[in-house]
C-alpha positions in Angstrom: 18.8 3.7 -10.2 22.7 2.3 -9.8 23.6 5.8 -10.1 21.4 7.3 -7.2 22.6 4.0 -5.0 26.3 5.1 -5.7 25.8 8.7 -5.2 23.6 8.1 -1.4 26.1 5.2 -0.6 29.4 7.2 -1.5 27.6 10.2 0.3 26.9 7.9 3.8 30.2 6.1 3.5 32.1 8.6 2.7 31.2 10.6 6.0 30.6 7.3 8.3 34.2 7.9 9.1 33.2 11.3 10.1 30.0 10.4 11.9 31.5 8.3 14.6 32.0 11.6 16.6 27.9 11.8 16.2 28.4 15.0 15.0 24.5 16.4 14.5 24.9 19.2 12.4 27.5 17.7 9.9 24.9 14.9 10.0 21.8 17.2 9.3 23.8 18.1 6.0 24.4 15.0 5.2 20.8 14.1 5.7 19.5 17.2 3.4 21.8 16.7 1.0 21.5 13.2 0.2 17.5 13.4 0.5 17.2 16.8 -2.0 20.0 14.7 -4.4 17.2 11.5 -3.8 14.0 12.9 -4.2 15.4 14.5 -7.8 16.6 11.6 -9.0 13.4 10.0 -8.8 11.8 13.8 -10.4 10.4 15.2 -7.3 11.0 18.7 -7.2 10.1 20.7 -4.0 8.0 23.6 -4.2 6.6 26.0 -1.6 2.0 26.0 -2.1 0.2 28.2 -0.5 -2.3 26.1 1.5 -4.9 28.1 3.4 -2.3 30.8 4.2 0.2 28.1 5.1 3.3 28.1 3.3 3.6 24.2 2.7 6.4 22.6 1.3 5.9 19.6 -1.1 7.4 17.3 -3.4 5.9 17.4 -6.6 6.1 15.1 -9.5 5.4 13.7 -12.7 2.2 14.6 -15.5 -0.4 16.9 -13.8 -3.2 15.7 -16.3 -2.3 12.1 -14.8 -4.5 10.6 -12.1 -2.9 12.7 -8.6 -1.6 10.5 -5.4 -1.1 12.4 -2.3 1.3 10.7 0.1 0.6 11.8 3.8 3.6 11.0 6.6 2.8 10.4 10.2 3.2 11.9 13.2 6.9 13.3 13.9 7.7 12.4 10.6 7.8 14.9 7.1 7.7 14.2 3.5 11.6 12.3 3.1 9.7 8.8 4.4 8.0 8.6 0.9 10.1 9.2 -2.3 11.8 5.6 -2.4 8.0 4.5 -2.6 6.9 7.5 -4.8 9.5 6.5 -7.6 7.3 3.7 -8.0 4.4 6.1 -9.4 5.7 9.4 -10.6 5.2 7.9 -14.6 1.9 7.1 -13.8 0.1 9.4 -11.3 0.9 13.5 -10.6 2.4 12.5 -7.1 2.3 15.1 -4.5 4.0 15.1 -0.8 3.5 17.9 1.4 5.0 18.4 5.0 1.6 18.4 7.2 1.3 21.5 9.3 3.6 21.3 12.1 6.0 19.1 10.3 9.0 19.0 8.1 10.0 22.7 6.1 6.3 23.4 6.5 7.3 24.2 10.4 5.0 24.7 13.6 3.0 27.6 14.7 1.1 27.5 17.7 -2.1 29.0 16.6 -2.7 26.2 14.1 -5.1 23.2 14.9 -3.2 20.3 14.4 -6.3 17.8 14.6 -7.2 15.3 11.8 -10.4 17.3 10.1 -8.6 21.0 10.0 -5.2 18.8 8.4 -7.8 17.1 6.2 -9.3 20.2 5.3 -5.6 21.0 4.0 -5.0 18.7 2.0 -8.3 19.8 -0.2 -6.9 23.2 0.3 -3.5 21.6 -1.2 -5.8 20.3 -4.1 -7.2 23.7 -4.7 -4.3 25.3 -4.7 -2.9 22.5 -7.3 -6.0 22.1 -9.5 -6.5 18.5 -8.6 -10.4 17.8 -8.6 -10.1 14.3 -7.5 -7.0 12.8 -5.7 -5.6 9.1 -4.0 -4.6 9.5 -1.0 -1.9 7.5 0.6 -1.0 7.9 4.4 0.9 6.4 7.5 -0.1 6.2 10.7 -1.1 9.8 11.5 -1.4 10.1 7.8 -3.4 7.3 7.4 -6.2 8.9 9.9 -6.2 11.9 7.9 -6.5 9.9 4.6 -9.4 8.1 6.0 -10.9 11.2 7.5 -10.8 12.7 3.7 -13.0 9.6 2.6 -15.4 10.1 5.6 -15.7 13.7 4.8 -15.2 14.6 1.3 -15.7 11.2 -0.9 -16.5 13.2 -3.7 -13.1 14.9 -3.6 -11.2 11.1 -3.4 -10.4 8.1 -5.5 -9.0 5.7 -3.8 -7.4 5.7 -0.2 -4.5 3.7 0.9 -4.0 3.8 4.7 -0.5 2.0 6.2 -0.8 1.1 9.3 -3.0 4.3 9.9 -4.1 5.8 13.6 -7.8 6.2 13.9 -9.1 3.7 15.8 -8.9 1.8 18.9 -6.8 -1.0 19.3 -7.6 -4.4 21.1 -4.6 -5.0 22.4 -2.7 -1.7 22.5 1.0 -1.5 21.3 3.6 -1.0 24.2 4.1 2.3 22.8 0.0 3.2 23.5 0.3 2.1 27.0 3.1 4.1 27.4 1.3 7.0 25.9 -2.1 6.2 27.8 0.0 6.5 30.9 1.9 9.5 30.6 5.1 9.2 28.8 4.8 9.5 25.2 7.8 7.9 23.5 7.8 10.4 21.1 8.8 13.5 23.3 12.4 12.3 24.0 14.8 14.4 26.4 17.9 12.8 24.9 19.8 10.3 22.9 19.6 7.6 24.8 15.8 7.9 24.6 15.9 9.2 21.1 17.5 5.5 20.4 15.1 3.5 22.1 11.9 5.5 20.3 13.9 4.8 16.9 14.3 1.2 17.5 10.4 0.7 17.5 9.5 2.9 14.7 10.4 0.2 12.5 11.2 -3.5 12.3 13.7 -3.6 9.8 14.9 0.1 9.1 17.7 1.2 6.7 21.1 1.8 7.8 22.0 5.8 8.7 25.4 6.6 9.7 25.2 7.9 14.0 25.8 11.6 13.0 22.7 11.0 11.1 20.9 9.3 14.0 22.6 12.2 16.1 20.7 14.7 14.1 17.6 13.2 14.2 18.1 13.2 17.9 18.8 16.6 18.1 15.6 17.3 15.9 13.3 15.3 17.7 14.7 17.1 21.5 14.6 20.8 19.5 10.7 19.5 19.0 9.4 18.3 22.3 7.1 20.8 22.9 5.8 21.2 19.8 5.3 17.6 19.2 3.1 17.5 22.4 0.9 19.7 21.5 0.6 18.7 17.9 -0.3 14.6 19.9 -2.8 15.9 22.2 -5.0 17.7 19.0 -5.2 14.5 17.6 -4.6 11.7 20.1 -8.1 10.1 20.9 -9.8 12.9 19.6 -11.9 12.9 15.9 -11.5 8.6 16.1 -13.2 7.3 13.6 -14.3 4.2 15.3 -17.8 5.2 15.2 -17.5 6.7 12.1 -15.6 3.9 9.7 -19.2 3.1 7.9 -18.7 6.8 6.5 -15.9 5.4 4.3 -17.6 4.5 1.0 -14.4 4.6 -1.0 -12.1 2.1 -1.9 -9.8 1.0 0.2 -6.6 -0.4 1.0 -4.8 -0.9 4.6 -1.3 -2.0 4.8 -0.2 -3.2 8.3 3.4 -4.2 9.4 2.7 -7.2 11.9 5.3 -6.5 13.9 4.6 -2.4 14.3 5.1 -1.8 18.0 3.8 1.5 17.5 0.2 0.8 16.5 -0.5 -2.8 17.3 -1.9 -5.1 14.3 -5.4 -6.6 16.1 -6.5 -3.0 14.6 -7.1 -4.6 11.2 -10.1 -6.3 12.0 -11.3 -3.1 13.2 -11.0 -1.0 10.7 -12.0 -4.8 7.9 -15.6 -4.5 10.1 -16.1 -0.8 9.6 -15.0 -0.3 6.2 -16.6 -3.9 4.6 -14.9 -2.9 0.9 -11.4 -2.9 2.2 -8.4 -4.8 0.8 -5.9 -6.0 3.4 -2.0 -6.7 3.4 -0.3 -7.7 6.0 3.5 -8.0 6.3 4.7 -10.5 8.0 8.0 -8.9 8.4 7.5 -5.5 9.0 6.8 -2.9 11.6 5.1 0.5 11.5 6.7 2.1 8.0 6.5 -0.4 5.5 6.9 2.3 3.0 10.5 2.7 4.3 11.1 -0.7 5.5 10.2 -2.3 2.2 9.2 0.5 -0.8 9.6 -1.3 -3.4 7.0 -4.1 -2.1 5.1 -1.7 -0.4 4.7 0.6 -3.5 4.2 -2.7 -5.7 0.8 -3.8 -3.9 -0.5 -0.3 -3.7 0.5 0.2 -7.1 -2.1 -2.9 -8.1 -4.8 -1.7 -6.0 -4.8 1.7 -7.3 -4.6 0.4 -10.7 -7.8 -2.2 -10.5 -11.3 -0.8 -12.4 -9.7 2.8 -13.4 
């Protein structure tokens, strides 16, 4: 572990220097490099799976006759949010962490439904493909939905599903980021950096440190996507909720909320703790809508003890 620290830090430091220009495609090499140096330290390797005729691009790692654990990231996001947590399980479980459809090296076509039951349908075609009969299923935000959406639709098919601070449902009081969503002007769909800056600072309530030709990348990334991010929001935004439909969820369960997420406000726990009677609930007090990047070594720890209970 000391040596991945030194390598990422002398990697980040070593081009901070560099980064106060904000140069975005130094900083997108940066990023890739230290991630692909990251996610093999912790033995992830990335592999390309044909997934319903969508080349998907995963980490994958550890046993493959262990129990599997498919981590899902959320809207915007791709499969670089999970390996600090995922370190935490790659002795134990076959871990698995594919770019969704429309995300990450996976990429975006147009022609693809990008609501929660076709991307549920391929993560069982990820399964398939993989051999995995049964899997866990770990997801944030939009991830979370489709995690909960595979243990309303295919129980048979899950084990346990973990859902941090997951999309879904309906929110008593809505986040600042809903109402700005509900009204027209999704925080996601930034025009520049200014406004890539001000979406970053509520994606998380404690998030690690980047150097700005990083954050200038990122920027650049998220402007590149506008487009496609809009259309990817509206096939799933209020559409396939599962308010109505949280009784379906037979599994166990655990839900993990950051109290202080601005993206998807907490009065959603009791929500989904009405619908879904068998689930187990955290609650940071600390944290905000990624605990899994926030904190991963206590986020992965509580997971790590649900998934571990009556196997």
């Amino acid at each position: 572990m000391k040596s991945f620290k030194f390598t990422l830090g002398a990697l980040l430091v070593g081009t901070a220097v560099w980064g106060i220009s904000g140069n975005a495609t130094v900083g997108k090499t940066v990023f890739e490099t230290a991630t692909a140096v990251e996610a093999k330290l912790y033995g992830l390797e990335k592999r390309t799976i044909d997934v319903n005729g969508i080349p998907t691009v995963a980490y994958v790692g550890g046993d493959a006759s262990k129990p599997a654990i498919i981590m899902l990231h959320g809207y915007s996001a791709d499969k670089d949010v999970w390996p600090r947590f995922a370190k935490a399980f790659v002795n134990d479980y076959f871990v698995v962490i594919p770019d969704m459809a429309g995300h990450g090296e996976t990429g975006f076509k147009p022609d693809w439904a990008y609501d929660a039951p076709s991307q549920a349908q391929r993560v069982i075609g990820l399964m398939d493909a993989l051999n995995i009969k049964k899997a866990n299923v770990v997801g944030n935000s939009m991830g979370g939905f489709i995690a909960a959406t595979l243990g309303a639709n295919v129980p048979e098919r899950i084990i346990k599903v973990v859902a941090i601070d997951p999309a879904g449902v309906q929110s008593p009081t809505p986040s600042e980021a809903i109402k700005q969503i509900d009204s027209g002007n999704n925080p996601f769909l930034v025009k520049n950096r200014a406004e890539f800056d001000s979406f970053y600072a509520i994606t998380m309530a404690q998030p690690p440190w980047l150097p700005d030709m990083v954050m200038a990348a990122m920027a650049q990334g998220y402007i590149q996507r506008r487009e496609e991010l809009a259309q990817i929001h509206k096939a799933f935004h209020n559409k396939d909720f599962l308010d109505d439909r949280l009784a379906d969820i037979k599994t166990p369960f655990m839900l993990v909320w950051g109290k202080k997420d601005a993206l998807l406000d907490v009065s959603a726990v009791p929500v989904w703790k009405a619908g879904v009677p068998q689930a187990e609930v955290v609650v940071f007090e600390e944290l905000g809508h990624m605990p899994m990047v926030e904190a991963p070594e206590k986020s992965a720890a509580v997971v790590s003890e649900f998934l571990k209970k009556n196997q």
